[in-house]
DODOMAR-656638 format. One record per atom (N, C-alpha, C): residue in one letter; x negated, y, z. Coordinates in steps of 0.2 Angstrom, whole numbers, plus 5000, padded with zeros to 4 digits. Atoms other than C-alpha are relative to their C-alpha. Example, Ala and Ser with C-alpha at 12.3 -4.5 7.8 and 13.67 -1.06 7.14 Angstrom:
2
A499649945000 A493849785039 A499650065000 S500449944999 S493249955036 S500450055003 
REM end
This chain:
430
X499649945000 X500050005000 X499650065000 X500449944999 X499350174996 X500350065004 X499849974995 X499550315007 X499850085000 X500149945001 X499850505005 X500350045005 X499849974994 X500150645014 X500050084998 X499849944999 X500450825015 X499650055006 X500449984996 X499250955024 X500150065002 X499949945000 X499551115032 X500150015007 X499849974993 X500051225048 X500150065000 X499550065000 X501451225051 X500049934997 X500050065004 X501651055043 X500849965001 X499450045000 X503150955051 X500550044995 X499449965004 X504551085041 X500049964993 X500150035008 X503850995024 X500449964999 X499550055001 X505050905016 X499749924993 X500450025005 X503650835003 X500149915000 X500150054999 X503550675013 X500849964998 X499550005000 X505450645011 X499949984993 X500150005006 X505250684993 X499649954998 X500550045002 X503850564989 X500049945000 X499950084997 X504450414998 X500750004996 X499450025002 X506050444989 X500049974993 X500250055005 X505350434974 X499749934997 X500350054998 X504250314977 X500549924999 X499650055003 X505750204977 X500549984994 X499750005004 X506550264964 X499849944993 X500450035003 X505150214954 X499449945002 X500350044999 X504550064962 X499349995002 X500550014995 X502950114970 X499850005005 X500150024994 X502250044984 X499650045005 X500349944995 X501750204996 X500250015005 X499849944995 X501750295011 X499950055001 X500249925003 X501850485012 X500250025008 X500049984993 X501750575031 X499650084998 X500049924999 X501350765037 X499149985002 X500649964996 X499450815042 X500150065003 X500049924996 X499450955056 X499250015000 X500849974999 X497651025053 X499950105001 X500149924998 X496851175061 X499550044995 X500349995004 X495651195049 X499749974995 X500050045008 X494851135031 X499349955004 X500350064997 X493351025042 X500649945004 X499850034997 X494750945050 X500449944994 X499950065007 X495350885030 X499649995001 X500750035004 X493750835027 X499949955004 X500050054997 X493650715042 X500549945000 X499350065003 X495450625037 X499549974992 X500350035004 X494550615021 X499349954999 X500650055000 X492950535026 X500249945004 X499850074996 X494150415036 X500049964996 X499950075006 X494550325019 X500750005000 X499350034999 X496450335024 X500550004995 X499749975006 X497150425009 X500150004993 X500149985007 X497350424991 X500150044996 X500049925001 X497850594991 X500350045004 X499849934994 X498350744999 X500350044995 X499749945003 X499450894993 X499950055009 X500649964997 X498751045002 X500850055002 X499749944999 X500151185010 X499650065003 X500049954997 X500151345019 X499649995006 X500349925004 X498851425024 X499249974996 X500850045001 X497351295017 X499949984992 X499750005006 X497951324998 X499050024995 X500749955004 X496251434992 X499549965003 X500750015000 X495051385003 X499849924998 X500250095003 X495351154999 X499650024993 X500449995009 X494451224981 X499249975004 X500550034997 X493051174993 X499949965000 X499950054999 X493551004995 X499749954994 X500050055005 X493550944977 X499250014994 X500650025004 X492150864965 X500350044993 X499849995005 X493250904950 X500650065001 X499349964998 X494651064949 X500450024994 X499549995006 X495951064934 X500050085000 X500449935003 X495451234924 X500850055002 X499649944995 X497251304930 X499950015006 X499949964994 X497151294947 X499250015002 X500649985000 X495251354946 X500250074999 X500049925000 X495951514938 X500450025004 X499449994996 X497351504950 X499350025006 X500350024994 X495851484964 X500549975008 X499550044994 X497051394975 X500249934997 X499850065003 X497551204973 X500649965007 X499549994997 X498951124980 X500149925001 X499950075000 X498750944975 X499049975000 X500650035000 X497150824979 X500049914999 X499850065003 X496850654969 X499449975002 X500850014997 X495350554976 X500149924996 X499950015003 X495050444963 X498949975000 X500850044998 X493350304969 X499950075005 X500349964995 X492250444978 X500150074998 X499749925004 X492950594964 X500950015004 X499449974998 X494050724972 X500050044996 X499849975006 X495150804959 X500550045001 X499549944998 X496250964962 X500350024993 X499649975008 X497551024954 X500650055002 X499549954998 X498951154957 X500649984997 X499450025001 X500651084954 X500550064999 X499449934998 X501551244962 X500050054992 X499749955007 X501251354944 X500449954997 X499450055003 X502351184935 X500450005005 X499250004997 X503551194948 X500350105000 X499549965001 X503951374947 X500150044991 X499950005003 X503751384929 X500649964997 X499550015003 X504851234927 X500750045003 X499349984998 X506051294938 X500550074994 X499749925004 X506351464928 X500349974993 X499850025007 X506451364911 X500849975002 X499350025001 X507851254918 X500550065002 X499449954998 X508751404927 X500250054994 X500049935008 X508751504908 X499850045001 X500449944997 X507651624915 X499650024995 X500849985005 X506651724900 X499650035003 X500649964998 X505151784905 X499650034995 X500449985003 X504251824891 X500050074996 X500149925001 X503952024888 X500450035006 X499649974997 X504752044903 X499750025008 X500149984994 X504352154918 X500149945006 X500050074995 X503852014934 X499550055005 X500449994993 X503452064951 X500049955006 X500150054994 X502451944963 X500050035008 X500149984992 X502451974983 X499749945004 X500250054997 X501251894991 X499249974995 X500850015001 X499051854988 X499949925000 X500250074998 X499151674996 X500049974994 X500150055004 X499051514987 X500850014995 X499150005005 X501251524980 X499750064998 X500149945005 X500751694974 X499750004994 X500350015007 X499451654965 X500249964996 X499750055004 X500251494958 X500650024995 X499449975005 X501851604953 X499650064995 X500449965004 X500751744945 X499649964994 X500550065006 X499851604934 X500649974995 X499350025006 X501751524928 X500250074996 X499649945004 X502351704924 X499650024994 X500649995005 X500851734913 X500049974994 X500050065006 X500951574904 X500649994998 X499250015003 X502651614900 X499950054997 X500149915003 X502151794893 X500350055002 X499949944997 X502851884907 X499450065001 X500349954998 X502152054911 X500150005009 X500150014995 X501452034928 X499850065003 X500549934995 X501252164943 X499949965009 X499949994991 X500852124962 X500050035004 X500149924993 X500952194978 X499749945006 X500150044998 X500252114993 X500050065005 X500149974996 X500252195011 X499350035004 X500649995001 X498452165013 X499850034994 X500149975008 X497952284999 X499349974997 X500650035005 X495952224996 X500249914998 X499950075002 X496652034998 X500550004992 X499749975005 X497852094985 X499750024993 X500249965006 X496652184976 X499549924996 X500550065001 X495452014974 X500449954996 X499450045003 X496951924969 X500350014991 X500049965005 X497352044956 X499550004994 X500750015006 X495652054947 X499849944999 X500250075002 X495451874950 X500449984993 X499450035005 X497251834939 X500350064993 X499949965004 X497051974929 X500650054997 X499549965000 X498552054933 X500150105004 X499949914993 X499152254941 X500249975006 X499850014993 X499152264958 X500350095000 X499949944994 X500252394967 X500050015007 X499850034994 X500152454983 X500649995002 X499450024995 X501252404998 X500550065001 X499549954999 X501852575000 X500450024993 X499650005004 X502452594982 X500249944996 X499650065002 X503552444984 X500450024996 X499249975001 X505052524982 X500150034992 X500249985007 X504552604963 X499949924997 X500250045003 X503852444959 X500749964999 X499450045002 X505452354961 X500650024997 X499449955005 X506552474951 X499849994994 X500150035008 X505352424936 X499949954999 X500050085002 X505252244937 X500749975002 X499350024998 X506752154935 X499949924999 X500050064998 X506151984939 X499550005007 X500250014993 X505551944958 X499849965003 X500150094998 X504551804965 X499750045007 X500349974991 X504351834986 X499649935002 X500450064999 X503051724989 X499450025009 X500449994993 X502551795008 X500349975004 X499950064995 X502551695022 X500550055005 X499649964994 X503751825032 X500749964999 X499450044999 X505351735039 X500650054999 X499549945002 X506351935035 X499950014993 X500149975007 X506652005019 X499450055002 X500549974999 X504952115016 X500350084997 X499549945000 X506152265013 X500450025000 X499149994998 X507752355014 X500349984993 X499550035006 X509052265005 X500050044995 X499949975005 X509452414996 X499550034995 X500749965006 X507852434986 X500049934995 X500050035006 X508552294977 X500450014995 X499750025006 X509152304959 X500849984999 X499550045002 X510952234954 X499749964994 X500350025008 X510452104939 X499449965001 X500949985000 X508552104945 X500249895001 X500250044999 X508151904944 X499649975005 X500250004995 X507651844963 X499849935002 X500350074997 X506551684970 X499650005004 X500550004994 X506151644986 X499649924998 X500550064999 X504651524988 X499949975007 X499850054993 X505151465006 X500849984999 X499650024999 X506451345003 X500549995007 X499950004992 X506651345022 X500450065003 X499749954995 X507251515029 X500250054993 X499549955004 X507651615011 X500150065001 X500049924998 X507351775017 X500350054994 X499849975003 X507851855002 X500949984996 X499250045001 X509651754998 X500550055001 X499549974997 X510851855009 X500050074997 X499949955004 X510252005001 X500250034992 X500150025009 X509951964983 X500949995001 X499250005004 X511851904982 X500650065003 X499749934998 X512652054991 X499650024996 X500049945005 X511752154978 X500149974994 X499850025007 X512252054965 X499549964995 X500650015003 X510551994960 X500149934998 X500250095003 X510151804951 X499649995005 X500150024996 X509751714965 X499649934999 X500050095000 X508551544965 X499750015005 X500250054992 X508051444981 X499349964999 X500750054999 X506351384985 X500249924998 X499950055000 X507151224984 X499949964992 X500450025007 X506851204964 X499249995000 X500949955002 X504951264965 X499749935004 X499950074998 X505051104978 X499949974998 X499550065003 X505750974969 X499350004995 X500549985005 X504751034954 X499249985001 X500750024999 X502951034960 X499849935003 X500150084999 X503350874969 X499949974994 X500150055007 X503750784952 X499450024997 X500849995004 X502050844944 X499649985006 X500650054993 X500950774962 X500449964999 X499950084998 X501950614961 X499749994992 X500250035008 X501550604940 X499149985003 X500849995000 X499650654944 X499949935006 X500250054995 X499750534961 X500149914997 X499950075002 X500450374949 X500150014994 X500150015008 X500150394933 X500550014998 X499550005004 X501850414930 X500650084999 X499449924999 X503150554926 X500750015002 X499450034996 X504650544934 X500650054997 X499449945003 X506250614925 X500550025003 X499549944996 X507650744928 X500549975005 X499550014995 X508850634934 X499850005007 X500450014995 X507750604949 X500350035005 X499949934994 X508150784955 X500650005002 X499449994995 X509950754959 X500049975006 X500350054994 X509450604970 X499750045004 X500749954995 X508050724980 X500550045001 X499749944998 X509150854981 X500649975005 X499750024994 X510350724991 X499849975004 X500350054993 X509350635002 X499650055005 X500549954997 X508250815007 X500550035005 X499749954996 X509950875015 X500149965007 X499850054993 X509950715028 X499549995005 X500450014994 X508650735037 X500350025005 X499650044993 X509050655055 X499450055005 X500449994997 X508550755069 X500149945007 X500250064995 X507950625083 X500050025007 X500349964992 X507750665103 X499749945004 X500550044995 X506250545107 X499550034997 X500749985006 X504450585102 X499749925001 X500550055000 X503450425099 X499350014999 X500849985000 X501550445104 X499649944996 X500250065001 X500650295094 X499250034997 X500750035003 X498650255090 X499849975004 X500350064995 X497350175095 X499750015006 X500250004994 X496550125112 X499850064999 X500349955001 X495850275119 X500150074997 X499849955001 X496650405111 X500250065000 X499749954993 X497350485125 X500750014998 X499250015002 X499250435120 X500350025009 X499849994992 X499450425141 X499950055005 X500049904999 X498650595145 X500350044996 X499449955005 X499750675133 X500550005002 X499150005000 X501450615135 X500150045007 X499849964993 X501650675153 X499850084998 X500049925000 X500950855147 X500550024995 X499549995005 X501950855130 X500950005004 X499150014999 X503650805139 X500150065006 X499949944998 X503550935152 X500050084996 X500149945006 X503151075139 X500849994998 X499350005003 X504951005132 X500549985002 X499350014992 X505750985149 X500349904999 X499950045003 X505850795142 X499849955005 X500450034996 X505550625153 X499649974997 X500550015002 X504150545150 X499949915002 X500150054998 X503750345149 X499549984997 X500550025004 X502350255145 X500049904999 X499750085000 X502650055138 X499549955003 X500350024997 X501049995143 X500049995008 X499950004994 X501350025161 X500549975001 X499550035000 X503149965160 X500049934999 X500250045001 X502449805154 X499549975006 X500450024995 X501149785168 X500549995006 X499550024994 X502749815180 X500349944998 X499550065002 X503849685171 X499549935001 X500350055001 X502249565170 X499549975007 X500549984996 X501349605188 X499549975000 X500750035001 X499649575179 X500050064996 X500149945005 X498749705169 X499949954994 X500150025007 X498649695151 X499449934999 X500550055002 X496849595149 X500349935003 X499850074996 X497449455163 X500549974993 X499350035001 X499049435153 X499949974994 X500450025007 X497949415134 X499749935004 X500550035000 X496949305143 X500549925001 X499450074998 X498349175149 X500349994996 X499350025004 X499749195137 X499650034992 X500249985009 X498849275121 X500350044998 X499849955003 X499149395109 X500850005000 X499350035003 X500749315102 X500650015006 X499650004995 X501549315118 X500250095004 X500049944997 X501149495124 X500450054994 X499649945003 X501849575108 X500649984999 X499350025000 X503449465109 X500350055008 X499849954995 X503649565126 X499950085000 X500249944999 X503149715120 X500550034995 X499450015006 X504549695104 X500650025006 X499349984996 X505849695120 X500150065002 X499849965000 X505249825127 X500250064994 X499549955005 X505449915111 X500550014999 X499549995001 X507049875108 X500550045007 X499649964994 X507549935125 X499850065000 X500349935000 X506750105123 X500150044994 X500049975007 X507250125107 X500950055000 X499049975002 X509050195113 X499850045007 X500249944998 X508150315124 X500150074998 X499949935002 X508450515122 X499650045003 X500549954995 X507450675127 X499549975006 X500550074997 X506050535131 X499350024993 X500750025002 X504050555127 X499849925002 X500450064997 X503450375127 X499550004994 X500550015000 X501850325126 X499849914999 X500050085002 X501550155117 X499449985000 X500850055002 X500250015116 X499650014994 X500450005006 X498950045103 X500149954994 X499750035004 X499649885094 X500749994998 X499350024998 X501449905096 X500450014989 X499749995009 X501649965074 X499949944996 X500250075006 X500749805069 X500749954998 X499250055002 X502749725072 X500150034996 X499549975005 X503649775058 X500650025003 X499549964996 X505049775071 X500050075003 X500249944997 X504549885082 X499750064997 X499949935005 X503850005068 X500550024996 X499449975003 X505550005061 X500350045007 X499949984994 X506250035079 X499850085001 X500349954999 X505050175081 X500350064995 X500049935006 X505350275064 X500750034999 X499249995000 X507250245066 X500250065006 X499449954994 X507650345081 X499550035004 X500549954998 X505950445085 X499750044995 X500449975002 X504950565079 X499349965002 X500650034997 X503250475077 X499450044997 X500649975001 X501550555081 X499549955002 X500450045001 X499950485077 X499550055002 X500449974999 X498550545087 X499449974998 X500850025003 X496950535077 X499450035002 X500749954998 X495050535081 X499749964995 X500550035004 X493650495071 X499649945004 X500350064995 X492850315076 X499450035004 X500249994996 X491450385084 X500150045005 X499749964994 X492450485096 X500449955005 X499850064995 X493050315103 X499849985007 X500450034996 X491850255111 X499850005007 X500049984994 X491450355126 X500749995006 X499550014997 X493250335130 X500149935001 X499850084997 X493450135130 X499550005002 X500650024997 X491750105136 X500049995009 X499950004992 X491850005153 X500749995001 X499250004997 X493849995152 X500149904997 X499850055001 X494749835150 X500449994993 X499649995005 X495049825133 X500249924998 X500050085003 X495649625128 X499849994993 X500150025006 X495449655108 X499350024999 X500649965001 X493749735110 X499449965004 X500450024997 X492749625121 X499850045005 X500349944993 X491649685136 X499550044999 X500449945001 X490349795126 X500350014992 X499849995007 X491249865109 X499450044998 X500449955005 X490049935097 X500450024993 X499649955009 X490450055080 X500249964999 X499950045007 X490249915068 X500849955002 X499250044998 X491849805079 X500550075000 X499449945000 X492749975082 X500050024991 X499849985007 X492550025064 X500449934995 X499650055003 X493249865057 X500949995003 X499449994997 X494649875069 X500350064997 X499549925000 X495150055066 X500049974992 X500050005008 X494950015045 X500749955000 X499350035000 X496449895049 X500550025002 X499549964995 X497350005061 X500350064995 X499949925002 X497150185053 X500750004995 X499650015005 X498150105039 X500950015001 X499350014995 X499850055050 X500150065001 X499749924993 X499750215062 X500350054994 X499749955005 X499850325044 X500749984997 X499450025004 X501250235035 X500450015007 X499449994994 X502250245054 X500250085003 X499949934996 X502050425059 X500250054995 X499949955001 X502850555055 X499850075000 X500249955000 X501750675060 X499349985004 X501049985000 X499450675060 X499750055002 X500349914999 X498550785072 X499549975002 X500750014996 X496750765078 X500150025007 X499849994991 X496850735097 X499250015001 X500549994996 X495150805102 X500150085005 X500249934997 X495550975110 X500649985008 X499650024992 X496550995128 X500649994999 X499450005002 X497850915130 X500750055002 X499549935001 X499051075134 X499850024994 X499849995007 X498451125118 X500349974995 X499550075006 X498850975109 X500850015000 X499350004998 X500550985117 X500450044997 X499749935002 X500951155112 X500250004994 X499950025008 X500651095094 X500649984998 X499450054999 X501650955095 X500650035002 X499449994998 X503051045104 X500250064997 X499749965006 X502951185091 X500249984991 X499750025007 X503051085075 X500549975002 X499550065000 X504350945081 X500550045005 X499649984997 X505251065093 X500850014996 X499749965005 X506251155078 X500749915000 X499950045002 X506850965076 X500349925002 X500050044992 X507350885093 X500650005001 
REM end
């Protein structure tokens, strides 16, 4: 099974992963697609040296600087300087920008001409630049604006386009009659009334729509981040499997994107060591939540610790009683548990978990293991683990934890910050 994923911060809000597994079935590929929360472009690059992925699509705010990441960078999203989609292909990393085909196609299906036609971008980042690239390649006349004016201005001499400034928004928008708001602000970025009747309007946050409720009280041609979506996904799933996925697809995606389930458990899952049982008690208090850990539960119900009870009854038997406990935990609510580092290997118990929690995968790099299990009682690790048995272990593990979680963060920082993470991505969703 191969296994993609989606990168960014924020990150849980993405709906990418939805989209990818959906297709994925559509078209009878064998994947799985999950969120990365990274805090920074060294923290991609360590998921990458794990081996776990076979690609990444790159969001908000890590769009320009991943141009770092790749060996090879498709010559649009090179003049784009920003890329959005990453195909790792043997030891070749290969960047591409999907987001200029997703807001291109969208325009073309929506009957949008562009071609001689007055187009104003808002917004420098990566969706700016990727919309200022489609409108070009349609033969719109492009102008932007950015709030940052030098970041604006570098954008602008990069993409060969006019820059105006932030303060002469308001003129700008009277002479372009096409609109792509491509800044990260959750408001409209100016007074309703400086918009146009006519003027044709596209938010690039399918999520909060900032410009919607104004744009249609002024009468304006309204399109929804949710094409531009849909769209760039189907160009990253062609590039991720060779294949092209067609139109019908997009009615399907557009039903299955409105069902997302929200859940009221979190599931902590990785391996030994990863500090699943220092977190959940900090994490569930940050979100007023109880807190269980199965392992311990396990030691009550069995009154032996874990190793004792491997050594008497075996594997087989300890993950038969760790299957019950799942099942009984699995009709838990406003509950952090804290699971055994093999509890995803059952297939039951990974359906259990994905169905009715949120699952978080704390990841470390294998040699950050070691000081942590070193001298514990670990039954599958023997009594002195070294790299080469931990790395053979984790290369069989890493695989599980990514297809079960819903959401990948690097647990090396304190765990109150971790927490805050977690309970700011997954809060919105509880």
């Amino acid at each position: 099974m191969k296994l993609f994923a989606v990168a960014g911060k924020p990150v849980f809000h993405s709906l990418s992963p939805e989209l990818h597994n959906h297709l994925a079935s559509i078209y009878g590929k064998e994947i799985s697609y999950t969120r990365l929360r990274v805090e920074n472009i060294n923290e991609i690059q360590l998921f990458l040296q794990a081996g776990i992925f076979s690609g990444l699509n790159i969001t908000a705010p890590w769009k320009e600087k991943s141009l770092a990441l790749a060996d090879w960078i498709d010559p649009e999203a090179s003049f784009a300087s920003a890329i959005n989609t990453l195909l790792f292909e043997g030891s070749r990393k290969k960047a591409f920008n999907t987001d200029i085909d997703g807001v291109e196609n969208s325009l073309v299906s929506a009957g949008i001409r562009v071609r001689e036609r007055s187009c104003l971008v808002l917004g420098a980042g990566g969706a700016g630049r990727a919309a200022i690239r489609a409108l070009q390649r349609m033969g719109g006349r492009v102008t932007m604006a950015n709030r940052t004016h030098e970041r604006g201005r570098v954008a602008a001499e990069k993409l060969g386009c006019r820059q105006v400034p932030w303060t002469k928004l308001r003129p700008a928008l009277l002479n372009n009659s096409l609109l792509i708001n491509a800044t990260p602000a959750a408001q409209p970025p100016f007074p309703e009334s400086w918009l146009n009747a006519g003027t044709t309007v596209f938010d690039a946050d399918y999520r909060l729509r900032p410009l919607e409720a104004p744009a249609r009280k002024r009468k304006c041609i309204y399109l929804a981040g949710d094409e531009w979506l849909f769209r760039q996904g189907l160009a990253a799933f062609s590039h991720f499997h060779k294949c092209a996925p067609h139109g019908e697809a997009l009615q399907a995606l557009r039903t299955v994107l409105k069902k997302r389930k929200k859940k009221r458990t979190i599931s902590l899952v990785g391996f030994m060591g990863c500090g699943k049982s220092t977190l959940a008690p900090v994490l569930a208090k940050q979100l007023g939540y109880a807190c269980l850990d199965a392992d311990a539960i396990l030691v009550e119900r069995t009154g032996t610790c874990i190793s004792s009870f491997f050594r008497r009854h075996g594997e087989r038997a300890f993950r038969r009683l760790e299957r019950e406990i799942a099942i009984e935990l699995s009709r838990r609510e406003h509950t952090v548990i804290a699971w055994g580092g093999g509890v995803v290997l059952d297939p039951e118990c990974r359906s259990l978990l994905r169905r009715n929690s949120h699952v978080v995968w704390l990841f470390l790099p294998t040699e950050n293991f070691l000081p942590r299990i070193c001298g514990g009682k670990r039954p599958l690790l023997g009594g002195n683990p070294n790299v080469e048995t931990l790395r053979k272990l984790l290369e069989q593990r890493n695989p599980v934890y990514a297809r079960s979680a819903d959401l990948v963060l690097l647990n090396d920082k304190h765990p109150e910050e971790v927490a805050r993470v977690i309970a700011d991505e997954i809060g919105p969703y509880v």
